[in-house]
N, CA and C of each residue as an Amber inpcrd file, in Angstrom:
protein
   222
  -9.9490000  12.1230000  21.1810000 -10.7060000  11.0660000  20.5360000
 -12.2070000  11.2510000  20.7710000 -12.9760000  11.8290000  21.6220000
 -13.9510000  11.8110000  22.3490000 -14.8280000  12.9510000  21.8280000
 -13.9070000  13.7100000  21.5490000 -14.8730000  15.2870000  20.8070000
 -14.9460000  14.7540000  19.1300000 -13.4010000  14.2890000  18.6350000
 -13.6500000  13.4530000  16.9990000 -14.4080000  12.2470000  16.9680000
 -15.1530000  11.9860000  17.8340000 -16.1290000  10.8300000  17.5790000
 -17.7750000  11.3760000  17.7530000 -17.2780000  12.5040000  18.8810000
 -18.9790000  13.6470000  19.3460000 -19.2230000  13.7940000  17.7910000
 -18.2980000  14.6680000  17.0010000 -18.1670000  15.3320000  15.8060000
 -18.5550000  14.0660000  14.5150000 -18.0170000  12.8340000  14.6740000
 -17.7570000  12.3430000  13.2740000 -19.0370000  11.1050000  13.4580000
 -19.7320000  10.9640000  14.5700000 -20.5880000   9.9230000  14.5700000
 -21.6600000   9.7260000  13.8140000 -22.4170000  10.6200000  13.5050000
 -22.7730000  10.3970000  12.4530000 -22.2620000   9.9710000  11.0350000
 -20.9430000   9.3810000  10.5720000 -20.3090000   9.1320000   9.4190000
 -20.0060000   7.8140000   9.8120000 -20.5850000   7.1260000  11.0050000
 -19.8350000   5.6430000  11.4140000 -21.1430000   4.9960000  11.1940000
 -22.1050000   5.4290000  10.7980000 -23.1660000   4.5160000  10.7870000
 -23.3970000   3.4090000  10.0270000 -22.3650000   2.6350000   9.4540000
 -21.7690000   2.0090000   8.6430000 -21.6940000   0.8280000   9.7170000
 -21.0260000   1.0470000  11.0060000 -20.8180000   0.0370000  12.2860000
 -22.0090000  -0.2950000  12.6430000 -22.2010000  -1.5140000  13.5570000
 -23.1260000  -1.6540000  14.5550000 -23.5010000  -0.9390000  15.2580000
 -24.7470000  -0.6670000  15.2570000 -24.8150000   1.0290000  16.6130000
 -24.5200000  -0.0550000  17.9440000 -24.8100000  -1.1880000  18.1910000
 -23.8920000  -1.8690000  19.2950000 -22.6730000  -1.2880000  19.5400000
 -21.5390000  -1.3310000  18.1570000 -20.3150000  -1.3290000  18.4340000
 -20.3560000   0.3920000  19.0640000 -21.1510000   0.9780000  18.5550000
 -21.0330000   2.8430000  19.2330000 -21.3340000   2.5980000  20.6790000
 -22.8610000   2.0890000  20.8240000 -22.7350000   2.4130000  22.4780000
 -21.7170000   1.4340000  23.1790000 -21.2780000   0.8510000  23.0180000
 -20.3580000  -0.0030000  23.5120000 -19.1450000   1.1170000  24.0500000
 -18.9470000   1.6330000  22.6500000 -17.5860000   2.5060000  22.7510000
 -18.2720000   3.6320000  23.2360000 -19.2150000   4.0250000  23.5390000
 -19.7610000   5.2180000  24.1510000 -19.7020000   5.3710000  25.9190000
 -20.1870000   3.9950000  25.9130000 -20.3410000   3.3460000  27.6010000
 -19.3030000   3.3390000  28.2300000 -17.9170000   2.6350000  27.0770000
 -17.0070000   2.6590000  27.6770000 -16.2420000   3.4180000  27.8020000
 -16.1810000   4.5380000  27.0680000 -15.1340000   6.3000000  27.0270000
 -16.1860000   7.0810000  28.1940000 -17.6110000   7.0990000  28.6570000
 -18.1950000   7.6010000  29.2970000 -18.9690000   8.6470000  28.7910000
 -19.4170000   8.4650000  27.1780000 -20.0210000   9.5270000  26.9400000
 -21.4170000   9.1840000  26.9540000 -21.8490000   8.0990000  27.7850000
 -23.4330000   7.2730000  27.9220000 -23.3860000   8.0790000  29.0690000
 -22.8120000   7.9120000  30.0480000 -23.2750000   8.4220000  31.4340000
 -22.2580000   9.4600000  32.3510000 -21.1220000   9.5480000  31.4320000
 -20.3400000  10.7080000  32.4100000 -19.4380000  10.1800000  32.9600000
 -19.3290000   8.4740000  33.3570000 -18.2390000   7.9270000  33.7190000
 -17.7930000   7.1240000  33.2030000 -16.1390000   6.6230000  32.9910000
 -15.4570000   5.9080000  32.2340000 -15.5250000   5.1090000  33.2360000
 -15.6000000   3.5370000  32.5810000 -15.8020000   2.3070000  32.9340000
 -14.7700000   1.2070000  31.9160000 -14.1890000   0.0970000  32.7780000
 -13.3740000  -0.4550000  32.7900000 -13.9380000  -1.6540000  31.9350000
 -12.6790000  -2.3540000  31.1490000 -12.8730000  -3.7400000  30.3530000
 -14.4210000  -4.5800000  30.8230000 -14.0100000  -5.0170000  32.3650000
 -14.3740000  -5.8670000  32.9190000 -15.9070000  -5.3730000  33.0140000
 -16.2700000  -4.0340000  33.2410000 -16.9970000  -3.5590000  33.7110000
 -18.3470000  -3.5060000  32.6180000 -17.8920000  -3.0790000  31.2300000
 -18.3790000  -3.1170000  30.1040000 -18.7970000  -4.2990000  29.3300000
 -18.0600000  -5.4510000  29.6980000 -18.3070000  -6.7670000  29.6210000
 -19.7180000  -7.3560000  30.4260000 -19.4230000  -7.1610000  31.5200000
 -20.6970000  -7.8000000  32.4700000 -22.0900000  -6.7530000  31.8520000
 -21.6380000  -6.0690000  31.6090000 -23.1660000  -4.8540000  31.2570000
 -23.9450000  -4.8920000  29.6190000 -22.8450000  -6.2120000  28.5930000
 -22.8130000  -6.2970000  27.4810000 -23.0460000  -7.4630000  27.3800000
 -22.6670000  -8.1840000  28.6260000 -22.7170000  -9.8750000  28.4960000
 -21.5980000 -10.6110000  27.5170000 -20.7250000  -9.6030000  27.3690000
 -19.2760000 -10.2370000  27.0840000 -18.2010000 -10.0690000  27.5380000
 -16.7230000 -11.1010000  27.0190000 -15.5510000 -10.8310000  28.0070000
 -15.3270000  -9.3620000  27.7440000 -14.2090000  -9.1530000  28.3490000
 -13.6730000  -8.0440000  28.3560000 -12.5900000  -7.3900000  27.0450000
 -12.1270000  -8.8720000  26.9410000 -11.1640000  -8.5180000  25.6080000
 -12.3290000  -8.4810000  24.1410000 -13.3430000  -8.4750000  24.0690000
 -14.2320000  -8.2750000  23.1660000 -14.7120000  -6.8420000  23.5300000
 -14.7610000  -6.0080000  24.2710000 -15.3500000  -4.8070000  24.9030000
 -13.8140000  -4.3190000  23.8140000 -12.6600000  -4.6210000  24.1670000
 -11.7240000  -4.0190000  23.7030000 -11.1500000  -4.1360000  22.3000000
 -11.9700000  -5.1300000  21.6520000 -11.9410000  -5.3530000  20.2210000
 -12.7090000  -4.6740000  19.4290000 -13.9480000  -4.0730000  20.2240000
 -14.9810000  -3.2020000  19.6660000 -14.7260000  -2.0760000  19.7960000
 -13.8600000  -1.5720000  20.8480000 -13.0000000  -0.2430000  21.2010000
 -12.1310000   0.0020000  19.8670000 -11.0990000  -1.0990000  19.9840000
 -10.2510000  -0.6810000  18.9700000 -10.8030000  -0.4830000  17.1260000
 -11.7980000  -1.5360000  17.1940000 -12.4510000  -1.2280000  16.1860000
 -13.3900000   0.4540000  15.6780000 -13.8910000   0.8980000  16.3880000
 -14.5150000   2.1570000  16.7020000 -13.3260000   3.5680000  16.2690000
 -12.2670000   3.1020000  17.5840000 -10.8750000   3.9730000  17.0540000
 -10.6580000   4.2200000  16.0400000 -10.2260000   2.9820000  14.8710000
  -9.5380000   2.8620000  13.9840000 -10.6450000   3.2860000  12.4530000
 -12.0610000   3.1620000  12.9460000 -12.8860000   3.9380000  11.7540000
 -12.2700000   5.3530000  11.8310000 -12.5880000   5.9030000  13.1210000
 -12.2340000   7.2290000  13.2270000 -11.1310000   7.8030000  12.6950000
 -10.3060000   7.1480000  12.9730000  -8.9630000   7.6530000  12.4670000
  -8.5020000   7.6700000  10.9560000  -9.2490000   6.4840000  10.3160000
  -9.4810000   6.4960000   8.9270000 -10.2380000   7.4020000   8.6000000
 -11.4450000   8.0800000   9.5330000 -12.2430000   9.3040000   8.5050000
 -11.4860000  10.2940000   8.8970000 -10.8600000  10.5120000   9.7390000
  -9.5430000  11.5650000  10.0320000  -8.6690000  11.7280000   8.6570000
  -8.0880000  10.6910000   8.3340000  -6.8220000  10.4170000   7.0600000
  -7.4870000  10.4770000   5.8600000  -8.9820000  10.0850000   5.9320000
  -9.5940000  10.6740000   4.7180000 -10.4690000  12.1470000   4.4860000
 -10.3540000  12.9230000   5.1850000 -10.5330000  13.9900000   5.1570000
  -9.3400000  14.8870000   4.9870000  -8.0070000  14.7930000   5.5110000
  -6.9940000  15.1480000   5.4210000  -6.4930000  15.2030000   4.1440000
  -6.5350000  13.5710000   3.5160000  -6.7740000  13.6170000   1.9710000
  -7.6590000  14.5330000   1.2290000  -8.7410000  14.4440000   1.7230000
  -9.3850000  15.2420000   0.1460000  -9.1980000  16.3010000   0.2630000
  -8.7120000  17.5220000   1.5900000  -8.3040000  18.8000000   1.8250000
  -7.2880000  19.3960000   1.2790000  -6.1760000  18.0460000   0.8480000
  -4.6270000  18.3150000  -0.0980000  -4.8390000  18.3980000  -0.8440000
């Protein structure tokens, strides 16, 4: 997930660049270390299950420009 997001981030700019570093901070590609719900919350000034709504949100672009590239290659 981490190298297809290095690779596809530029095509998400469509999101909040919030919602990127968010998901950046929290996979560890801000600083080298992966950091927890709770952890990403206090550093964002939100709960934790919102750290993880912006996660899953982030994922699920990706995976759609995954399935649409796959498409136009068939």
């Amino acid at each position: 997930m981490i190298k297809q997001y290095a690779a596809n981030k530029h095509r998400l700019t469509y999101l909040k660049p919030r919602y990127l570093e968010i998901f950046e901070y929290r996979v560890g590609l801000a600083d080298g270390s992966f950091h927890t719900l709770r952890e990403a919350g206090e550093k964002y000034g939100v709960k934790g299950v919102r750290i993880q709504q912006i996660t899953a949100r982030v994922e699920y672009e990706l995976e759609q420009l995954q399935v649409r590239t796959r498409d136009r290659s068939a």
